[in-house]
Backbone as CSV, one residue per row, in Angstrom:
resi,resn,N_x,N_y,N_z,CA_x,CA_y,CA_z,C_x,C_y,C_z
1,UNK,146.522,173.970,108.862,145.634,172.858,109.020,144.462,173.020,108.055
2,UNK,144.291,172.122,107.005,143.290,172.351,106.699,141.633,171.918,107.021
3,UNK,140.781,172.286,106.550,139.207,172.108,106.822,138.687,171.020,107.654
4,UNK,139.170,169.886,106.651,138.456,168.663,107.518,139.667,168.269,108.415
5,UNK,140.963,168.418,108.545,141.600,167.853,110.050,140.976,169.132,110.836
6,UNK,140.603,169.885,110.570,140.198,171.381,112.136,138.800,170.370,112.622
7,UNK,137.574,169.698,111.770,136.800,168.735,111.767,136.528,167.450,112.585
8,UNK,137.794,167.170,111.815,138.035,166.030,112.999,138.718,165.946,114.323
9,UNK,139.207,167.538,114.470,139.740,167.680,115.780,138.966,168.078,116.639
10,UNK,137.985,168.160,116.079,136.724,169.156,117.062,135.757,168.209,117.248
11,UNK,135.506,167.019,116.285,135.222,165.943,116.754,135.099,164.847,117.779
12,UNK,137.344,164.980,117.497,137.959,164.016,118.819,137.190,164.897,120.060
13,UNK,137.210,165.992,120.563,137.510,166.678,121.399,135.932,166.698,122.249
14,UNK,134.761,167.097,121.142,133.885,166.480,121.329,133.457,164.916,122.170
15,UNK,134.376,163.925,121.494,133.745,162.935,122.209,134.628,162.787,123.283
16,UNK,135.339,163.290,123.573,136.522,162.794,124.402,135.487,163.451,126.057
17,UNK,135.360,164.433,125.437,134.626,165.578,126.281,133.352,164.915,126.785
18,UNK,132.770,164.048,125.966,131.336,163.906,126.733,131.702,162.070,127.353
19,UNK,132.326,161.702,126.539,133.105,160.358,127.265,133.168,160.453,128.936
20,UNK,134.103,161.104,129.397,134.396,161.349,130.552,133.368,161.868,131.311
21,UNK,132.296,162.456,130.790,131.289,162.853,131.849,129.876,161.999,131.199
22,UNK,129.449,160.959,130.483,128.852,159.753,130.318,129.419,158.649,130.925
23,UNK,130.277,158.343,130.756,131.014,157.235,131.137,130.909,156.667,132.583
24,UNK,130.780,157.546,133.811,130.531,157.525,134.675,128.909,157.095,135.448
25,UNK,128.559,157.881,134.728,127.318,157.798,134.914,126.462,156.315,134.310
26,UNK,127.148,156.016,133.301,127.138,154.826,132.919,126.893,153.476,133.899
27,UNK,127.921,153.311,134.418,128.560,152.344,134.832,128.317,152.630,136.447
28,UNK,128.435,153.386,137.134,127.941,153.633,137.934,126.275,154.306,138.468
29,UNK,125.539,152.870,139.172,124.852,152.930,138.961,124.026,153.787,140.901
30,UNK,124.453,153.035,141.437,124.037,153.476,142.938,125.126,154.341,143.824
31,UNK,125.158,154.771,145.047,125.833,155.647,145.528,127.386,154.907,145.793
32,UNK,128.225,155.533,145.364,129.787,154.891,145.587,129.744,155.652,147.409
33,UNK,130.125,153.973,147.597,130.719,154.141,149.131,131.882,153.918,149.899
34,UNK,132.754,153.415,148.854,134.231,153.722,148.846,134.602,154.816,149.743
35,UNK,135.362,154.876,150.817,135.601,156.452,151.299,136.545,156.888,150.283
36,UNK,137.756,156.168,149.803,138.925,156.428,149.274,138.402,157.453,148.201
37,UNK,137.772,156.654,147.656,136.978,157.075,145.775,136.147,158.149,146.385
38,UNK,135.306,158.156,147.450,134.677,159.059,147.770,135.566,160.956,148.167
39,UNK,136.377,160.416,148.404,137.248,161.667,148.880,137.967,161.627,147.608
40,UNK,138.447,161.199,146.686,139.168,161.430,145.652,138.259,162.272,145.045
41,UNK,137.050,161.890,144.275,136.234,162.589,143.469,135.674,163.814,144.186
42,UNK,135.716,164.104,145.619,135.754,165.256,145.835,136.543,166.359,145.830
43,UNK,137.727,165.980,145.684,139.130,167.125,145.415,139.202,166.737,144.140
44,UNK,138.757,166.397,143.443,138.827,166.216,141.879,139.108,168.088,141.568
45,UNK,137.850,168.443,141.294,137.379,170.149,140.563,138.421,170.951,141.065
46,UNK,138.745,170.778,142.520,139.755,172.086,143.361,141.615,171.895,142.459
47,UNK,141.489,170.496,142.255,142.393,170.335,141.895,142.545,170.955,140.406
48,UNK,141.422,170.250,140.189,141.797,170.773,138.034,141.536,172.684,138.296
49,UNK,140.805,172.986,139.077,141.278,174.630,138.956,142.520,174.905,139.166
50,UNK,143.136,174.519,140.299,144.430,174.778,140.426,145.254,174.552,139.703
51,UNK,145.734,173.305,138.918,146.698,173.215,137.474,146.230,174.204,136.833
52,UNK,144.941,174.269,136.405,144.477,175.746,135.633,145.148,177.038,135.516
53,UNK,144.629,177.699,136.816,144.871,178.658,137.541,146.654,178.993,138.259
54,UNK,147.122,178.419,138.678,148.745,178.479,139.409,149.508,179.128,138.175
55,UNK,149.671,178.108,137.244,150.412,178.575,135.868,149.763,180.594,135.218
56,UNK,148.794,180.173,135.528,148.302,181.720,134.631,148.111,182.504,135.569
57,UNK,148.483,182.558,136.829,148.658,183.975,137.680,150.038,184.459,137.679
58,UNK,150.673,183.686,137.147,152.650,183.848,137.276,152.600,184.355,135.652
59,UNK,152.285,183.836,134.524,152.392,183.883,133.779,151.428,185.147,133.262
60,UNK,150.567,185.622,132.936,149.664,186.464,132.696,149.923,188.117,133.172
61,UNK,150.643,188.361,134.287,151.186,189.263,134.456,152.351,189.811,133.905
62,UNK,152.780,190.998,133.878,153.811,191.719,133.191,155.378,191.103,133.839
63,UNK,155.040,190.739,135.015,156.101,190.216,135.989,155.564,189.335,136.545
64,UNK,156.911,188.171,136.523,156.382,186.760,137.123,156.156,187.058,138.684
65,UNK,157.069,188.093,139.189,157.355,188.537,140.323,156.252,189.142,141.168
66,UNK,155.366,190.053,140.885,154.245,190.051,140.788,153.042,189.398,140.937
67,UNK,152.987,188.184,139.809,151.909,187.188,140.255,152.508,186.317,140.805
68,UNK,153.041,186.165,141.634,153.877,185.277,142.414,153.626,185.930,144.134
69,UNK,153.399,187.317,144.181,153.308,188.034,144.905,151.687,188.131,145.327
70,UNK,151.244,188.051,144.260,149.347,188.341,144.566,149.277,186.579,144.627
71,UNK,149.764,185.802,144.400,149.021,184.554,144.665,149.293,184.189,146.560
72,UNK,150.860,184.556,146.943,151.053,184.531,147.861,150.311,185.084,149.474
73,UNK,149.751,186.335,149.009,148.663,187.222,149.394,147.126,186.582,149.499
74,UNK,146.533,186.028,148.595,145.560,185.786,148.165,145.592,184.430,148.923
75,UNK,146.508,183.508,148.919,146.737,182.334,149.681,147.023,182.881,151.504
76,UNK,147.235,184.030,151.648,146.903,184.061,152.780,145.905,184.746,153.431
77,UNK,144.810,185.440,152.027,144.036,186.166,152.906,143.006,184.942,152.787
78,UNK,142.594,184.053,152.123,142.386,182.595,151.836,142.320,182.011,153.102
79,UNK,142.791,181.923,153.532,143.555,181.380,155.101,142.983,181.942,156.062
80,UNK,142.730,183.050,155.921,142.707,183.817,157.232,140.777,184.029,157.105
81,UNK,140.465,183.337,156.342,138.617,183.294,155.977,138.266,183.974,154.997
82,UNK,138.765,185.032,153.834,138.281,185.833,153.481,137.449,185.025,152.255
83,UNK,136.717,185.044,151.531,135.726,184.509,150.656,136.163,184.466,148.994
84,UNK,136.024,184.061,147.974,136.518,183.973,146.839,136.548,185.281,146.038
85,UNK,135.284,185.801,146.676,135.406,187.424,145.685,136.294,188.407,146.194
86,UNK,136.358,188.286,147.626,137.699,189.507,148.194,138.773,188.464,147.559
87,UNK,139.169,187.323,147.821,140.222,186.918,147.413,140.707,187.394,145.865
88,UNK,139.868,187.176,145.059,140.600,187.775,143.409,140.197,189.314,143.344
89,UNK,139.728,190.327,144.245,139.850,191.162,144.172,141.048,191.745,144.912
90,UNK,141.197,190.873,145.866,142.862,191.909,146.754,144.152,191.436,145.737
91,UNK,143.900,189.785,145.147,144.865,189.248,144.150,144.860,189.916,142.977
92,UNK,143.747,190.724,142.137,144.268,191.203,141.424,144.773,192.845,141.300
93,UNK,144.230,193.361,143.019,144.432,194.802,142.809,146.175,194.590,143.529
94,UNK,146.829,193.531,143.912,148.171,193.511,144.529,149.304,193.269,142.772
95,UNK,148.551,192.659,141.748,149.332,192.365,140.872,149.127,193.722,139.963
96,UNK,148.132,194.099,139.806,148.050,196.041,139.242,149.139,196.605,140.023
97,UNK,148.930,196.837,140.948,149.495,197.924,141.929,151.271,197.422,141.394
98,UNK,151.927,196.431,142.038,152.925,195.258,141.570,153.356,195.534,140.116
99,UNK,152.611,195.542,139.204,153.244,195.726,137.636,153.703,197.397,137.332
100,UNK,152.352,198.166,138.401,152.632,199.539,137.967,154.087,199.828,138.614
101,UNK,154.404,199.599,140.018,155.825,199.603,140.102,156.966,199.101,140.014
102,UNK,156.951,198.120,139.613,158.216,197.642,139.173,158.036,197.399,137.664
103,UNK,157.423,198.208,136.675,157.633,197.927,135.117,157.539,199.054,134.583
């Protein structure tokens, strides 16, 4: 790729980027009272972590088997109340432990 398409891709990406978080704000001017819209835009963030996140705990490990194993874990210590920092700490000391034996 050369110079100016890397330019103009960082451009697009740029506006695309502030589009979506102007745009709103724009046009919306007073409190949305929609419940529908109201509950949508609140599982908005949980959601985009999760497409994020699902793919690269399976993938990122030495074995799919593994992070497949610490997400399963982590989704249930999740469950059972434990808080976000024990959660990626038991998830990632189950996918260590997990790679060291079976690889």
């Amino acid at each position: 790729m050369e110079t100016h398409e890397i330019i103009i891709c960082i451009l697009l990406a740029i506006v695309t980027t502030n589009l979506i978080r102007v745009l709103p704000m724009t046009f919306i001017k007073g409190r949305i009272r929609n419940v529908y819209l109201r509950s949508f835009l609140y599982y908005v963030p949980y959601v985009t972590l999760a497409v994020m996140t699902f793919p690269a705990i399976v993938e990122t490990t030495l074995s799919p088997l593994s992070g497949i194993v610490a997400l399963v874990v982590g989704i249930f210590a999740a469950w059972r109340g434990a808080g976000l920092f024990p959660v990626a700490i038991i998830c990632c000391a189950i996918a260590y432990l997990m790679d060291g034996l079976f690889v």
